[in-house]
C-alpha positions as CSV (number, residue, x, y, z in Angstrom):
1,X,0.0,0.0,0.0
2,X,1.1,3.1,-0.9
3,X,1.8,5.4,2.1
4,X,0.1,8.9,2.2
5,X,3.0,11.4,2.0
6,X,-0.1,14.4,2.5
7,X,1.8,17.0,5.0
8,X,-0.6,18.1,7.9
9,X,-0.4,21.4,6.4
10,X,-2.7,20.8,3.7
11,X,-4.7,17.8,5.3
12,X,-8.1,19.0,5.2
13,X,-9.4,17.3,8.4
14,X,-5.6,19.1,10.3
15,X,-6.7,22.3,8.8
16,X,-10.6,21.9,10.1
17,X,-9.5,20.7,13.6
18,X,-7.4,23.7,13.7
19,X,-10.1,26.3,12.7
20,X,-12.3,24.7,15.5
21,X,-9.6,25.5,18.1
22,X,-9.4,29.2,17.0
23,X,-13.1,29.2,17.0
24,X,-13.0,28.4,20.4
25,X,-10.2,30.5,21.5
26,X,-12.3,33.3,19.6
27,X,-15.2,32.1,21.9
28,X,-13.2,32.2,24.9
29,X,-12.1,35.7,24.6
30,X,-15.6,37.1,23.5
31,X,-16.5,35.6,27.3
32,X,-13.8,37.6,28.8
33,X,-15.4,40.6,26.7
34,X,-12.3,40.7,24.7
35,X,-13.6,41.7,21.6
36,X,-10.9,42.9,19.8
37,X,-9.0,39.4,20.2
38,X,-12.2,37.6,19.7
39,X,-12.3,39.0,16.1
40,X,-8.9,38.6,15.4
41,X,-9.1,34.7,16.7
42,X,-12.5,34.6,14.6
43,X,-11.1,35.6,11.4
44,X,-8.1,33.5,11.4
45,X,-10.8,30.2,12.1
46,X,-12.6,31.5,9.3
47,X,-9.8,31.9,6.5
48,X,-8.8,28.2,7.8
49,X,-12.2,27.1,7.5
50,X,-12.5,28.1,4.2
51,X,-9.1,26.2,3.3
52,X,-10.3,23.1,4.5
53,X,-13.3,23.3,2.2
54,X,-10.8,23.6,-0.3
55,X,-8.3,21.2,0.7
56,X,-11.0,18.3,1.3
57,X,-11.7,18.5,-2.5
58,X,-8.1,18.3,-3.6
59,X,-5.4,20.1,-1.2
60,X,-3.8,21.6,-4.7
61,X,-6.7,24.1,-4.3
62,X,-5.1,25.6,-1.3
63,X,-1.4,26.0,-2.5
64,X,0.6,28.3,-4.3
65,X,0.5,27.9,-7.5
66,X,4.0,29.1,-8.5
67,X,5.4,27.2,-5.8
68,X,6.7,23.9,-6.8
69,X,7.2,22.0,-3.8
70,X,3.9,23.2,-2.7
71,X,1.9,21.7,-5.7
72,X,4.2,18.1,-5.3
73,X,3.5,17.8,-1.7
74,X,-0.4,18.2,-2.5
75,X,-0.1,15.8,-5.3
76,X,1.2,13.4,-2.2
77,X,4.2,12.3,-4.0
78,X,6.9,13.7,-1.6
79,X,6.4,15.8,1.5
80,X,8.5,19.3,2.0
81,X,8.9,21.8,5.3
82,X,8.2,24.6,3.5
83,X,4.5,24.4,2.4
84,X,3.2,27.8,1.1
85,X,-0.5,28.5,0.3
86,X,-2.8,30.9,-0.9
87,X,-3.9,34.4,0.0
88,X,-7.4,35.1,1.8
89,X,-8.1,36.8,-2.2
90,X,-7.7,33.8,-3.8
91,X,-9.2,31.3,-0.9
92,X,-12.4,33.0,-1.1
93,X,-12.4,33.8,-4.9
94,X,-12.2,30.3,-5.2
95,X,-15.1,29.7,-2.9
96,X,-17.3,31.8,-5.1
97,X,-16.7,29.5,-7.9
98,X,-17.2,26.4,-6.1
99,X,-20.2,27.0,-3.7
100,X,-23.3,28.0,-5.0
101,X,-24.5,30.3,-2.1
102,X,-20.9,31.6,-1.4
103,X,-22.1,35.0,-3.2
104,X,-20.1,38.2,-4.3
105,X,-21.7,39.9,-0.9
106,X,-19.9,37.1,1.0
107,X,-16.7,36.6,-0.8
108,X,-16.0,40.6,0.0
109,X,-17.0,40.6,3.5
110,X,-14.9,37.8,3.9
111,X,-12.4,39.3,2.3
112,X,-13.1,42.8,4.2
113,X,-12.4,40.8,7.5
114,X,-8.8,39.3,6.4
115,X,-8.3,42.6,5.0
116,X,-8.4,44.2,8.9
117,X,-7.0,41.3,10.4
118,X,-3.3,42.2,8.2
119,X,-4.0,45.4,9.4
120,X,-4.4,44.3,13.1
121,X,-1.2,42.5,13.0
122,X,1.1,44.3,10.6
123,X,0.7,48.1,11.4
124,X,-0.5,50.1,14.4
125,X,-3.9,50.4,13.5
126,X,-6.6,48.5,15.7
127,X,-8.6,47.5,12.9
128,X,-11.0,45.7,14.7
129,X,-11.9,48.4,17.2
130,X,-14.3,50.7,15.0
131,X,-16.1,47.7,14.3
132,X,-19.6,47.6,14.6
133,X,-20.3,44.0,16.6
134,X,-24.0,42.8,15.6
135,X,-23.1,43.8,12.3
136,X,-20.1,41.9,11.7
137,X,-21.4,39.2,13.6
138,X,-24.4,38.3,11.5
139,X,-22.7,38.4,8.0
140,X,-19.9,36.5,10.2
141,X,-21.6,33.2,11.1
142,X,-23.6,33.6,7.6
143,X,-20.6,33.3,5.7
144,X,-19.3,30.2,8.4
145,X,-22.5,28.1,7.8
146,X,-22.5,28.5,4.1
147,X,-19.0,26.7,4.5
148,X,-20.2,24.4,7.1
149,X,-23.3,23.3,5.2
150,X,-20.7,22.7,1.7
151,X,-18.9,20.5,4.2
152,X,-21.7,18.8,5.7
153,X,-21.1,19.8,9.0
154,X,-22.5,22.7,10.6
155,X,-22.0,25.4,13.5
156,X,-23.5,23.5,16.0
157,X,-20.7,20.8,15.6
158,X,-18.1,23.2,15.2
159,X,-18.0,25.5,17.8
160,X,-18.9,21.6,19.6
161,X,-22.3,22.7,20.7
162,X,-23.3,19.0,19.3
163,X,-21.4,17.3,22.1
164,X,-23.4,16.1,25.1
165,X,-21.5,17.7,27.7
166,X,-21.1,21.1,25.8
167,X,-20.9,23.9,28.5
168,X,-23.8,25.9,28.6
169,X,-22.2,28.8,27.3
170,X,-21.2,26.9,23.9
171,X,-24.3,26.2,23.3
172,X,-25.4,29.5,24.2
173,X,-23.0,31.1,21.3
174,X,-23.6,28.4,18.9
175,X,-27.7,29.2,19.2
176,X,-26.5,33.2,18.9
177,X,-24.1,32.3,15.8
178,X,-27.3,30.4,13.8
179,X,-30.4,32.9,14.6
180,X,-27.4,35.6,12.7
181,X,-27.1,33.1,9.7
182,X,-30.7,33.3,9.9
183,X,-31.1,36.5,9.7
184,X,-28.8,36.9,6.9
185,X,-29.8,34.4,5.2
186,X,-33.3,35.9,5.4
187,X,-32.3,39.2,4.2
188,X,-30.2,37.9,1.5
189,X,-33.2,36.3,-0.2
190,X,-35.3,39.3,0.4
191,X,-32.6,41.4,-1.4
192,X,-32.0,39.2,-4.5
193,X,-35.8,38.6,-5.3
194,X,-36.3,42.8,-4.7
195,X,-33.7,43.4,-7.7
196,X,-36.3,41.4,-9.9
197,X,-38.2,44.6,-11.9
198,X,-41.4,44.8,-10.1
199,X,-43.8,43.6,-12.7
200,X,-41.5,39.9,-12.9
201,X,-41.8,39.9,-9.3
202,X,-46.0,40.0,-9.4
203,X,-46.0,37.7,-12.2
204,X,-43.9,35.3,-10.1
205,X,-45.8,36.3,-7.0
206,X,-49.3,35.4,-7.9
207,X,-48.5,32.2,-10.2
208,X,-46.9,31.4,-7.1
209,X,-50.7,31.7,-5.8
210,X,-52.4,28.8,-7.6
211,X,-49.7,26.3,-7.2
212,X,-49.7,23.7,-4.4
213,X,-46.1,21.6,-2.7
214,X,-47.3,18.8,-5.0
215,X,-46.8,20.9,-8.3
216,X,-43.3,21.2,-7.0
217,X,-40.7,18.6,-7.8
218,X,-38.1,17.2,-4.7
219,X,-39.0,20.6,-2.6
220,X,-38.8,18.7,0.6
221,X,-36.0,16.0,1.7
222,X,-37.3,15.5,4.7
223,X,-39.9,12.3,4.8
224,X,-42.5,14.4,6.7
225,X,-46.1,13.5,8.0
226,X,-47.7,16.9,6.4
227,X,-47.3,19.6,4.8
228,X,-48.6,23.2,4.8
229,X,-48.6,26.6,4.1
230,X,-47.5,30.2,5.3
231,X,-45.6,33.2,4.0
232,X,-42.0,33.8,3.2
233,X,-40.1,36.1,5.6
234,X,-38.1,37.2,2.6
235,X,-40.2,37.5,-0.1
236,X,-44.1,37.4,1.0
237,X,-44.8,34.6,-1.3
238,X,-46.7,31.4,-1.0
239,X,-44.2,29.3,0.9
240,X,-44.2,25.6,2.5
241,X,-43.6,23.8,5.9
242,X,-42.9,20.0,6.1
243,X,-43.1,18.7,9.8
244,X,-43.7,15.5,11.8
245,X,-46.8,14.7,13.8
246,X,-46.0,15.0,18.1
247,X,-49.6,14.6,19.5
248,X,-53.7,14.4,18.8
249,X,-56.7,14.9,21.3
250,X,-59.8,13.7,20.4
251,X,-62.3,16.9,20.7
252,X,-65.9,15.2,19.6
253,X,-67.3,12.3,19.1
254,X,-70.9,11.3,17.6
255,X,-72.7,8.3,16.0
256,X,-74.3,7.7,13.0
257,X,-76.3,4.5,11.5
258,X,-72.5,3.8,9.6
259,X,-71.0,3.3,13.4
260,X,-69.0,5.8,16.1
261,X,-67.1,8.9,14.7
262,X,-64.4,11.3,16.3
263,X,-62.9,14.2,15.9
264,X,-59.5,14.6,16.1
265,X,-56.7,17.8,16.3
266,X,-53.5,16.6,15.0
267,X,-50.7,18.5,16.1
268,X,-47.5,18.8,14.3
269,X,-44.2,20.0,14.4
270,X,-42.6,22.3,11.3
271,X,-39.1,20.7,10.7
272,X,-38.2,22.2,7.0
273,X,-39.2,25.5,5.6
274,X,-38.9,26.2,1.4
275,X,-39.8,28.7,-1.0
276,X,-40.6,28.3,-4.4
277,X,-40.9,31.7,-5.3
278,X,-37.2,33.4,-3.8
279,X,-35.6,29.4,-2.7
280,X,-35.0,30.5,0.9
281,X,-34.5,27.2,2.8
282,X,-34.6,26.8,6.9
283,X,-33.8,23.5,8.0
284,X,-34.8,22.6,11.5
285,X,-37.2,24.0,13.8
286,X,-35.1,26.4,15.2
287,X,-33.8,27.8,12.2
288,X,-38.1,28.2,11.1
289,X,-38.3,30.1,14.7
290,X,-35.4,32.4,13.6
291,X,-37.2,33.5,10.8
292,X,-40.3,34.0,12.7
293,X,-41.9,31.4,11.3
294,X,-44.4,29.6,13.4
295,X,-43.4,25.7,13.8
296,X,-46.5,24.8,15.0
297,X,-49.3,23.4,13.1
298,X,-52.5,21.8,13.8
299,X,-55.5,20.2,11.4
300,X,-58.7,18.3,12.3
301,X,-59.7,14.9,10.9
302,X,-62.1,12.4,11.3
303,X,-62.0,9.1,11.7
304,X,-64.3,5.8,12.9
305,X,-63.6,5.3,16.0
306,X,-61.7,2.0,17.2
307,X,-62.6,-0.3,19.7
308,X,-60.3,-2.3,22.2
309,X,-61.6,-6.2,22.2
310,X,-63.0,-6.9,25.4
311,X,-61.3,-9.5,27.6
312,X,-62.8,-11.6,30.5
313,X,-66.3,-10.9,30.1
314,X,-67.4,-13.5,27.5
């Protein structure tokens, strides 16, 4: 067998593991209320995110180019000590190319934030101090869980919020991180279906009207019990909610000459959110709740009522 001669420095599941430990030293330092070495820790975890994105598809994507001995150590045919990679330009140029929702707004705030960090480190300037936190936050995590989700991982296991002794205030920050994406997300959709010239956007808007979830193909993946529907947060348009059924209560009961009847209110749970009409997608109940989106749903049915066999009294 042939050994793997791939240096750690381009071994995408090295470079990940590192980016989780500056996400958690970035985490630490917000708790101390360090904010300035929070987003200097932050951006560093995001640049090496976004690398091991890169490198799990082929760790040439991540190396200089015009650097030989770079581009033979990611073929894995002989490993060097001097590895050199790419700029944060090119890392996140290259994201735009390869992930679909890794947008132009995205790739140059990204790009904004590796732009301060040089500055933090190489001059006198304190580049993250007239930064406006909410702000930076929000387009922050947004950009994160774009990467996350290309990876198949997401926030929660990254900042290790998944983990069943996570302290409480990981999974405080992880919960904070994702109702940002949200909200970015959110407002991301609003923005590109707003650019549409307003007479497409009524002519997509009211054919949306008369269609149902069944005249769309695959909109769900999730298997769920029913489906219903609500407005987009983004757009205003006829939108859907999948969810699984959590309880019933019987609230009437009659009889007819066919037999016993009931009435029953079947409750469910909203579990995946989709849009036809602008393609925002929430995934989870508390990404639906972000959105102010209602997760719960209820619909009454009826049904002939069924009887337990009777035992001992024959």
């Amino acid at each position: 067998m042939t050994e793997n001669r791939l240096p750690t420095a381009l071994d995408p599941d090295a470079i990940f593991g590192k980016a989780k430990l500056y996400i958690g030293k970035a985490l630490a330092r917000k708790e101390a209320e360090d904010l300035d070495e929070y987003q200097l820790w932050a951006s560093l975890a995001l640049e090496l995110l976004g690398k091991a994105a890169l490198a799990k598809i082929h760790p040439s994507l991540i190396v200089d180019p015009n650097h030989s001995e770079s581009l033979i150590a990611a073929s894995g045919i002989k490993k060097f000590p001097d590895i050199k990679t790419i700029t944060a330009k090119t890392l996140f140029e290259r994201l735009q190319k390869i992930i679909s929702h890794f947008d132009e707004k995205t790739r140059d705030f990204c790009l904004q934030i590796a732009l301060r960090r040089n500055a933090e480190l190489h001059s006198g300037e304190a580049a993250f101090s007239a930064t406006r936190q909410d702000a930076l936050e929000a387009k922050y995590w947004h950009a994160c869980q774009i990467i996350l989700d290309y990876m198949g991982s997401s926030l929660e296991d990254w900042l290790g919020a998944s983990q069943a002794q996570a302290p409480k205030a990981i999974i405080k920050h992880a919960a904070e991180a994702k109702q940002k994406a949200v909200t970015v997300r959110v407002e991301r959709a609003k923005e590109a279906f707003h650019v549409k010239p307003k007479s497409e956007q009524k002519k997509i808007l009211e054919e949306a009207e008369g269609r149902e979830e069944i005249h769309y193909k695959n909109l769900f993946t999730l298997l769920g019990d029913h489906e219903w529907e609500c407005r987009c947060p983004a757009c205003g348009g006829k939108a859907f909610l999948a969810g699984i059924r959590v309880d019933e209560d019987v609230v009437n009961t009659y009889g007819d000459e066919d037999g016993v009847w009931e009435q029953v209110e079947i409750y469910y749970s909203a579990e995946q959110f989709r849009c036809p009409v602008c393609r925002l997608a929430l995934d989870g109940s508390d990404e639906i709740e972000y959105a102010d989106l209602s997760t719960e749903h209820s619909k009454t049915e009826e049904r002939e009522m069924e009887y337990e066999p009777d035992y001992g009294n024959d």
